[in-house]
C-alpha positions as CSV (number, residue, x, y, z in Angstrom):
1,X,19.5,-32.6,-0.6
2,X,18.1,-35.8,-2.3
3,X,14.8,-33.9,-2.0
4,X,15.4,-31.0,-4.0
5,X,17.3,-32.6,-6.9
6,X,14.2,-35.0,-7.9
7,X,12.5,-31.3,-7.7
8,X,11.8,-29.6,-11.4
9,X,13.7,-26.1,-11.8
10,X,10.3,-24.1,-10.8
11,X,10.1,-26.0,-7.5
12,X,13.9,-24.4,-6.4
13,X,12.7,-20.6,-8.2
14,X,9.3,-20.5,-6.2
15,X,11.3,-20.9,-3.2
16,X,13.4,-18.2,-4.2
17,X,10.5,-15.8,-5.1
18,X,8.8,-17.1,-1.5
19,X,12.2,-16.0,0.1
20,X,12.1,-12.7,-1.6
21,X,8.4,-12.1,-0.8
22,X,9.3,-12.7,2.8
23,X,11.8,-10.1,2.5
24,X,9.4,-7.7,1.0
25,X,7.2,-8.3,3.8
26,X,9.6,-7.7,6.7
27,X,11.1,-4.4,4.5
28,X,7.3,-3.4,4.7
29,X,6.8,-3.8,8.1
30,X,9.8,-1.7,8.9
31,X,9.6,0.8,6.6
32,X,5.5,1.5,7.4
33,X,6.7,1.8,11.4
34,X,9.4,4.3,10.6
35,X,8.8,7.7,12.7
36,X,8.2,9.9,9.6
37,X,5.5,7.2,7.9
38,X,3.7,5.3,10.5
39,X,1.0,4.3,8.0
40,X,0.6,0.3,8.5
41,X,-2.4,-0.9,6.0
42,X,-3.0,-4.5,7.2
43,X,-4.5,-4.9,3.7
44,X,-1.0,-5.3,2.0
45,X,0.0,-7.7,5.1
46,X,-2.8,-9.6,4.1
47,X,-2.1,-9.7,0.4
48,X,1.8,-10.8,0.8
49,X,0.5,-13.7,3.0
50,X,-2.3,-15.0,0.7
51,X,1.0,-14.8,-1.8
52,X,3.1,-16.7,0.4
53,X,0.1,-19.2,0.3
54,X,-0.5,-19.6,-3.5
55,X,3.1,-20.6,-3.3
56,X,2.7,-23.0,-0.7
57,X,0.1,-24.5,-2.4
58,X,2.2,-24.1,-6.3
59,X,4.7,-25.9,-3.5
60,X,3.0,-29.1,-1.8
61,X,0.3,-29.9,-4.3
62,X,2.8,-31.4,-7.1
63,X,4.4,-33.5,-4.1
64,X,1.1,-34.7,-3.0
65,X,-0.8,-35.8,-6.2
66,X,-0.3,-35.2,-10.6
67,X,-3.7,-35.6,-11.5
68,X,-4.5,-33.2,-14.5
69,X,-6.7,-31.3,-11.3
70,X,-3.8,-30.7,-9.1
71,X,-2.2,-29.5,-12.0
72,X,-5.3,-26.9,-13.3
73,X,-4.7,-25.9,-9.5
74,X,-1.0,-25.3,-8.8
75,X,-1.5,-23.6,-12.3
76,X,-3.9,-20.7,-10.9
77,X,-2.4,-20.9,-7.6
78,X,0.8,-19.8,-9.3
79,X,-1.1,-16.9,-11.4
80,X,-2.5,-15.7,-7.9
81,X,0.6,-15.7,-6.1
82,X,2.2,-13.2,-8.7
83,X,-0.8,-11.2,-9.2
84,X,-0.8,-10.7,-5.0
85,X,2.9,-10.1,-5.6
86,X,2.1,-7.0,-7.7
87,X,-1.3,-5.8,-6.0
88,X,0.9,-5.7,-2.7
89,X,3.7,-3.6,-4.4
90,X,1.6,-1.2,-6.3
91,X,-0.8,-0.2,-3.4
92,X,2.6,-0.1,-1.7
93,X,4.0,2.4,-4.6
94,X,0.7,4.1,-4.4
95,X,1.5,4.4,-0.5
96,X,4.9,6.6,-1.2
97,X,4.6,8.5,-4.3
98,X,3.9,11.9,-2.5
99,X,6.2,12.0,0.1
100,X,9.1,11.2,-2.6
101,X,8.5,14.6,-3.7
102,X,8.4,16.0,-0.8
103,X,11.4,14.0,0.7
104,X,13.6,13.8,-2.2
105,X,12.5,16.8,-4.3
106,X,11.3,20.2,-1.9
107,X,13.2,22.0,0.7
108,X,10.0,21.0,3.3
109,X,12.6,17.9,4.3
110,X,16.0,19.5,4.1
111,X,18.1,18.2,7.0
112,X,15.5,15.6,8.2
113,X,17.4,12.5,8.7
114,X,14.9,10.3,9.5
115,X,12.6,11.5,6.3
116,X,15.7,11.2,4.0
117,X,16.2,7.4,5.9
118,X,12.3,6.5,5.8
119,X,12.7,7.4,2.2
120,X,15.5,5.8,0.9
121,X,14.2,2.7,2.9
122,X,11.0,2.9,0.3
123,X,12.8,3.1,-2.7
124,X,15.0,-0.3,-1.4
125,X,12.1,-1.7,-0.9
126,X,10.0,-0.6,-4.4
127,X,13.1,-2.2,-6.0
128,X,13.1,-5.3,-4.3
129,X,9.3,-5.8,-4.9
130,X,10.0,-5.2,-8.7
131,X,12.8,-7.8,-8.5
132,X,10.2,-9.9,-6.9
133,X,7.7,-9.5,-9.4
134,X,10.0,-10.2,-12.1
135,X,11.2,-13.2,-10.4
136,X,7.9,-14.7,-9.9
137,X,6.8,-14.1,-13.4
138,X,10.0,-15.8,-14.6
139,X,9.6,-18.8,-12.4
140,X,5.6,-19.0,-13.8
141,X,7.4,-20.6,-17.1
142,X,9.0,-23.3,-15.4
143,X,7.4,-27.0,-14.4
144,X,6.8,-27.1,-10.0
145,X,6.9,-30.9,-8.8
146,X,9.2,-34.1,-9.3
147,X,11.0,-34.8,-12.2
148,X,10.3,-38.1,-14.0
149,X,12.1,-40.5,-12.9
């Protein structure tokens, strides 16, 4: 506990936004391996984990070394992990947009539980990627590493 109160404010909202990008990712996973989508792109699996790695690195760097280098790098890292953040939930978006209209808003789908679940599933998981992006913008402002003692 010692650990993460000598940690600045961004330190504790990266791990949040890691936490939520994890949850994105396992959302993802189930949602592309429901019956009615079946559509797994590896390439948004591997954009989510090069996330989770910015933030790793935003994460460890600070604790490892403050030179104005480590700093220049935690900096970018940070920028990459919410620009992944976003690539992964727009191609995502891209991924459902037609088959919302066809699920949510034609008769082609009427009575098919398991397009209506698939679906509504999607639209969870669109919000909590936009929640996620907004999070990890908002924790972008705030200093990663120790406080000063």
């Amino acid at each position: 506990m010692g650990f993460l109160k000598n940690q600045k404010l961004g330190f504790v909202a990266y791990i949040i936004v890691a936490i939520m990008t994890v949850v994105s990712l396992s959302l993802y996973i189930s949602n592309v391996n429901k019956p009615y989508y079946e559509d797994m792109q590896l390439s948004v699996v591997f954009i989510i984990i090069g996330a989770l790695l910015a933030m790793l690195v935003a994460l460890v760097l600070p604790q490892v070394s403050n030179s104005k280098a480590t700093r220049v790098i935690v900096d970018i890292s940070r920028v990459v992990s919410t620009v992944l953040i976003i690539w992964a939930g727009v191609t995502f978006i891209s991924m459902r947009v037609e088959s919302f209209g066809y699920i949510f808003g034609s008769n082609l789908e009427m009575g098919n539980d398991a397009a209506f679940e698939a679906g509504t599933q999607a639209v969870t998981l669109i919000v909590i990627f936009v929640i996620t992006w907004v999070l990890s913008i908002i924790a972008s402002f705030f200093g990663v590493g120790k406080k000063a003692n």
